[in-house]
C-alpha positions as CSV (number, residue, x, y, z in Angstrom):
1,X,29.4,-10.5,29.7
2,X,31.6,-11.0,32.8
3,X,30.3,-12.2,35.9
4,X,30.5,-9.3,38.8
5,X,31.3,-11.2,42.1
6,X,29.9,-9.8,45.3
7,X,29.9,-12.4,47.6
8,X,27.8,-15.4,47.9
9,X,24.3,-15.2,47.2
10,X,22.3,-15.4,50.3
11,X,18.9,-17.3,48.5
12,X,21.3,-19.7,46.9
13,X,24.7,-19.8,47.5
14,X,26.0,-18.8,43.8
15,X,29.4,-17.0,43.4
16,X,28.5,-15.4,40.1
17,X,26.0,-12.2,39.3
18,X,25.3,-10.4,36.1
19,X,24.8,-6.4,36.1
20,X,21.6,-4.7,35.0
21,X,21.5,-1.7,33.2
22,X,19.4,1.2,34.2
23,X,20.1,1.3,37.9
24,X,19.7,4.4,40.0
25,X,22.5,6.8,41.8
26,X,25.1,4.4,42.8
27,X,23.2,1.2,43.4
28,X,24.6,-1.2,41.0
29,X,21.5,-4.0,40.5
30,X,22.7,-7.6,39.7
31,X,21.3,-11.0,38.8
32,X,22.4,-14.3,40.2
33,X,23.4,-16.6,37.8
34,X,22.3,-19.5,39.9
35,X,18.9,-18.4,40.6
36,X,18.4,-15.1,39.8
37,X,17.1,-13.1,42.6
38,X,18.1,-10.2,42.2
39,X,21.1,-8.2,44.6
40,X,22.3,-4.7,45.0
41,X,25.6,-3.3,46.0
42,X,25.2,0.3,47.2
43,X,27.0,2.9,49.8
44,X,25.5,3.2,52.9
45,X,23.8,6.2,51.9
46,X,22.1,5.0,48.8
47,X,21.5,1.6,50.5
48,X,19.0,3.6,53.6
49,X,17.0,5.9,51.4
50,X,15.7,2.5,49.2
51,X,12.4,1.6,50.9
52,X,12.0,-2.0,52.0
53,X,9.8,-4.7,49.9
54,X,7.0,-5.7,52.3
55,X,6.7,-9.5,52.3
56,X,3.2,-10.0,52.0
57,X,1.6,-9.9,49.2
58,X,-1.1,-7.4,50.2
59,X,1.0,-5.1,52.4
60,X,3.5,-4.9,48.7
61,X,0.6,-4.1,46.7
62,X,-1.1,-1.4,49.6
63,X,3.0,0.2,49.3
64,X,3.0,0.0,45.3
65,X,-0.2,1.8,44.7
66,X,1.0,4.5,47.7
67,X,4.1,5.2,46.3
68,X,2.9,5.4,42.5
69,X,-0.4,7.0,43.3
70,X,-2.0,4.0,40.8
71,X,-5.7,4.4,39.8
72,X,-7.8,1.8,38.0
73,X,-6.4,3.6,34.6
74,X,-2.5,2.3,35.4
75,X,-1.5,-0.8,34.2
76,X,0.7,-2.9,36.3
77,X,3.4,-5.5,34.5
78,X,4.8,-8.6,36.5
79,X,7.7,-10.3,34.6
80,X,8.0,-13.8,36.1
81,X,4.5,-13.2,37.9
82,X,4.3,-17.1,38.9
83,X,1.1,-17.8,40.2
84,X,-0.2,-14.0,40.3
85,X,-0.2,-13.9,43.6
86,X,1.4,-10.1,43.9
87,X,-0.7,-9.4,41.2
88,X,-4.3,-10.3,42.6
89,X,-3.5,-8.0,45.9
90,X,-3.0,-5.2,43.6
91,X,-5.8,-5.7,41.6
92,X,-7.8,-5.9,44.6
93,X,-7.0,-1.8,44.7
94,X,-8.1,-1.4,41.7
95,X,-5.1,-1.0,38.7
96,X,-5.4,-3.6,35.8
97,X,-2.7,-5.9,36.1
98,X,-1.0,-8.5,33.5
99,X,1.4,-11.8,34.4
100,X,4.2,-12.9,32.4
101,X,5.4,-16.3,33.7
102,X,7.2,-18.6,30.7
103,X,6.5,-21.5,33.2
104,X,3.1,-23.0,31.9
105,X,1.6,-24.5,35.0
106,X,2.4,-21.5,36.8
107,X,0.5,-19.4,34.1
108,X,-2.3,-21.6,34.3
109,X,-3.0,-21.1,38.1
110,X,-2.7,-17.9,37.8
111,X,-4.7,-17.6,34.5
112,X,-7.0,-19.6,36.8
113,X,-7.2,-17.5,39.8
114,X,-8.3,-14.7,37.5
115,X,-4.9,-12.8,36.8
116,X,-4.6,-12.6,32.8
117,X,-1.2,-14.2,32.1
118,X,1.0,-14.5,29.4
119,X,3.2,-17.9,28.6
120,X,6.1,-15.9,27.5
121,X,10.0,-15.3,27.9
122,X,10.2,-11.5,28.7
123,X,11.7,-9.7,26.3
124,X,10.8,-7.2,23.7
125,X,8.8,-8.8,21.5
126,X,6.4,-9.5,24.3
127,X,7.0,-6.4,25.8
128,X,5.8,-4.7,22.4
129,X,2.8,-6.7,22.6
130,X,2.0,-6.1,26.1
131,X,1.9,-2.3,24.8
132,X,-0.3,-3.1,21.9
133,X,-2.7,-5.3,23.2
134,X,-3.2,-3.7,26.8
135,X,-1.6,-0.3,26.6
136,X,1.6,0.9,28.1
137,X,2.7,0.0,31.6
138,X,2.6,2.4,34.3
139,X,4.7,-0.6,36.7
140,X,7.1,-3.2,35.5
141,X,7.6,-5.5,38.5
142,X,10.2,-7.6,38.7
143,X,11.6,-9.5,41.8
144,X,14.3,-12.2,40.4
145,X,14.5,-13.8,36.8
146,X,15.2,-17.6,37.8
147,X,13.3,-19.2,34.6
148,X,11.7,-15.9,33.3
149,X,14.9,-16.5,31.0
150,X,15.5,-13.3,29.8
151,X,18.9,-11.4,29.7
152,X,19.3,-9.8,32.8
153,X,21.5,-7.1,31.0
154,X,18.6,-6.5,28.3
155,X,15.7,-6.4,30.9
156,X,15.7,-2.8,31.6
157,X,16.2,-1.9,27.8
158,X,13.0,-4.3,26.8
159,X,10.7,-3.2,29.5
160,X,11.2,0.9,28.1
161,X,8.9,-1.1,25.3
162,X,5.7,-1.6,27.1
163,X,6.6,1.4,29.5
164,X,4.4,4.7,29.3
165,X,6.3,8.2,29.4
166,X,5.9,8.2,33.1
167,X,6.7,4.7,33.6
168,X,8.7,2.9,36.3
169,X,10.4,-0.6,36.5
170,X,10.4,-1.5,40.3
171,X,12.7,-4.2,41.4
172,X,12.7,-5.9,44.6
173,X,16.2,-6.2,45.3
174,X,18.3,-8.3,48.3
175,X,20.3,-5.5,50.1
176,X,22.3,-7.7,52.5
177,X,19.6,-9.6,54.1
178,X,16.9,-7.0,53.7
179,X,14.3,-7.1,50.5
180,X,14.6,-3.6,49.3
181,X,12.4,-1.0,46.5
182,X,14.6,-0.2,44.0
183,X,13.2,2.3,40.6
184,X,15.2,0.8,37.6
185,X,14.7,3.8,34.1
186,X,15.6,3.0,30.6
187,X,18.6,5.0,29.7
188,X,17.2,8.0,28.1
189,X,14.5,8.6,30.2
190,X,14.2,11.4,33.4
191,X,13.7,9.2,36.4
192,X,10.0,9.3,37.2
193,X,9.0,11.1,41.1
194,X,7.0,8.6,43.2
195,X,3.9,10.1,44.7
196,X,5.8,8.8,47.9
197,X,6.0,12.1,50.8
């Protein structure tokens, strides 16, 4: 796959980004392939209507169970989880959450801290036995993929594996400068309506 250039990433510096698949309206979600936080290019139009990524951990979670209307029955997926410190705020509001961070110390402070975490690459192996073993996702969180290692192209495609019906990938995306919301659906699939007003 051919690298898509879009100017200089602004975390670190990298020419080069690789497209995801499964991006919504005209936002065209990409990958850096220095560090992999992940960048959208998008029309003014498309660019105001994504809501922006609150920064903390707890304000994010307070937004993600808002938007998706999550209840202690939803299962929320972080891929590349780190020390689960996302996922802890949004267990503290009650949805079950799961880690997958192929870093090992980072798994095991998180594992640690009480946030069940998986040593794994993402992909979809692990994303079939996320489904099996806990039940299918109603979240798939993702902010970048620096040393999650997975194919930023394939992402999307594995995540529809541990995905309910009704499920949603949510990406937190650099739009400019600004850390943006952005719903990311497995071809195939309608795109799911947020509980959001």
């Amino acid at each position: 796959m051919s690298p898509t250039h879009l100017g200089p990433c602004p975390t670190c510096g990298g020419p080069d980004a690789d497209p995801i698949t499964g991006s919504a309206e005209s936002l065209c979600v990409l990958a850096c392939r220095g560090c992999g936080r992940l960048r959208a290019a998008a029309d003014g139009a498309a660019t105001a209507d994504l809501p922006g990524a609150p920064a903390a951990p707890i304000a994010f979670a307070a937004e993600l169970v808002r938007r998706y209307g999550l209840t202690a029955d939803d299962l929320v997926v972080e891929v590349g989880s780190g020390t689960g410190g996302r996922l802890r705020a949004v267990r503290r509001l009650g949805p079950r959450v799961l880690g997958i961070e192929p870093r090992l110390r980072d798994m095991a402070r998180a594992f640690h801290a009480g946030v069940d975490t998986i040593g794994a690459v993402f992909g979809v192996g692990a994303a079939e036995y996320v489904a099996r073993r806990y039940g299918p996702a109603r979240v798939v969180l993702v902010r970048d993929l620096r040393a999650v290692g997975c194919e930023p192209a394939a992402l999307v495609a594995d995540a529809a594996a541990c995905l309910r019906r009704d499920g949603v990938i949510v990406a937190e995306v650099l739009v400019g400068d600004t850390a943006r919301m952005v719903e990311l659906v497995p071809a195939g699939r309608p795109t799911p309506v947020s509980s959001a007003a």
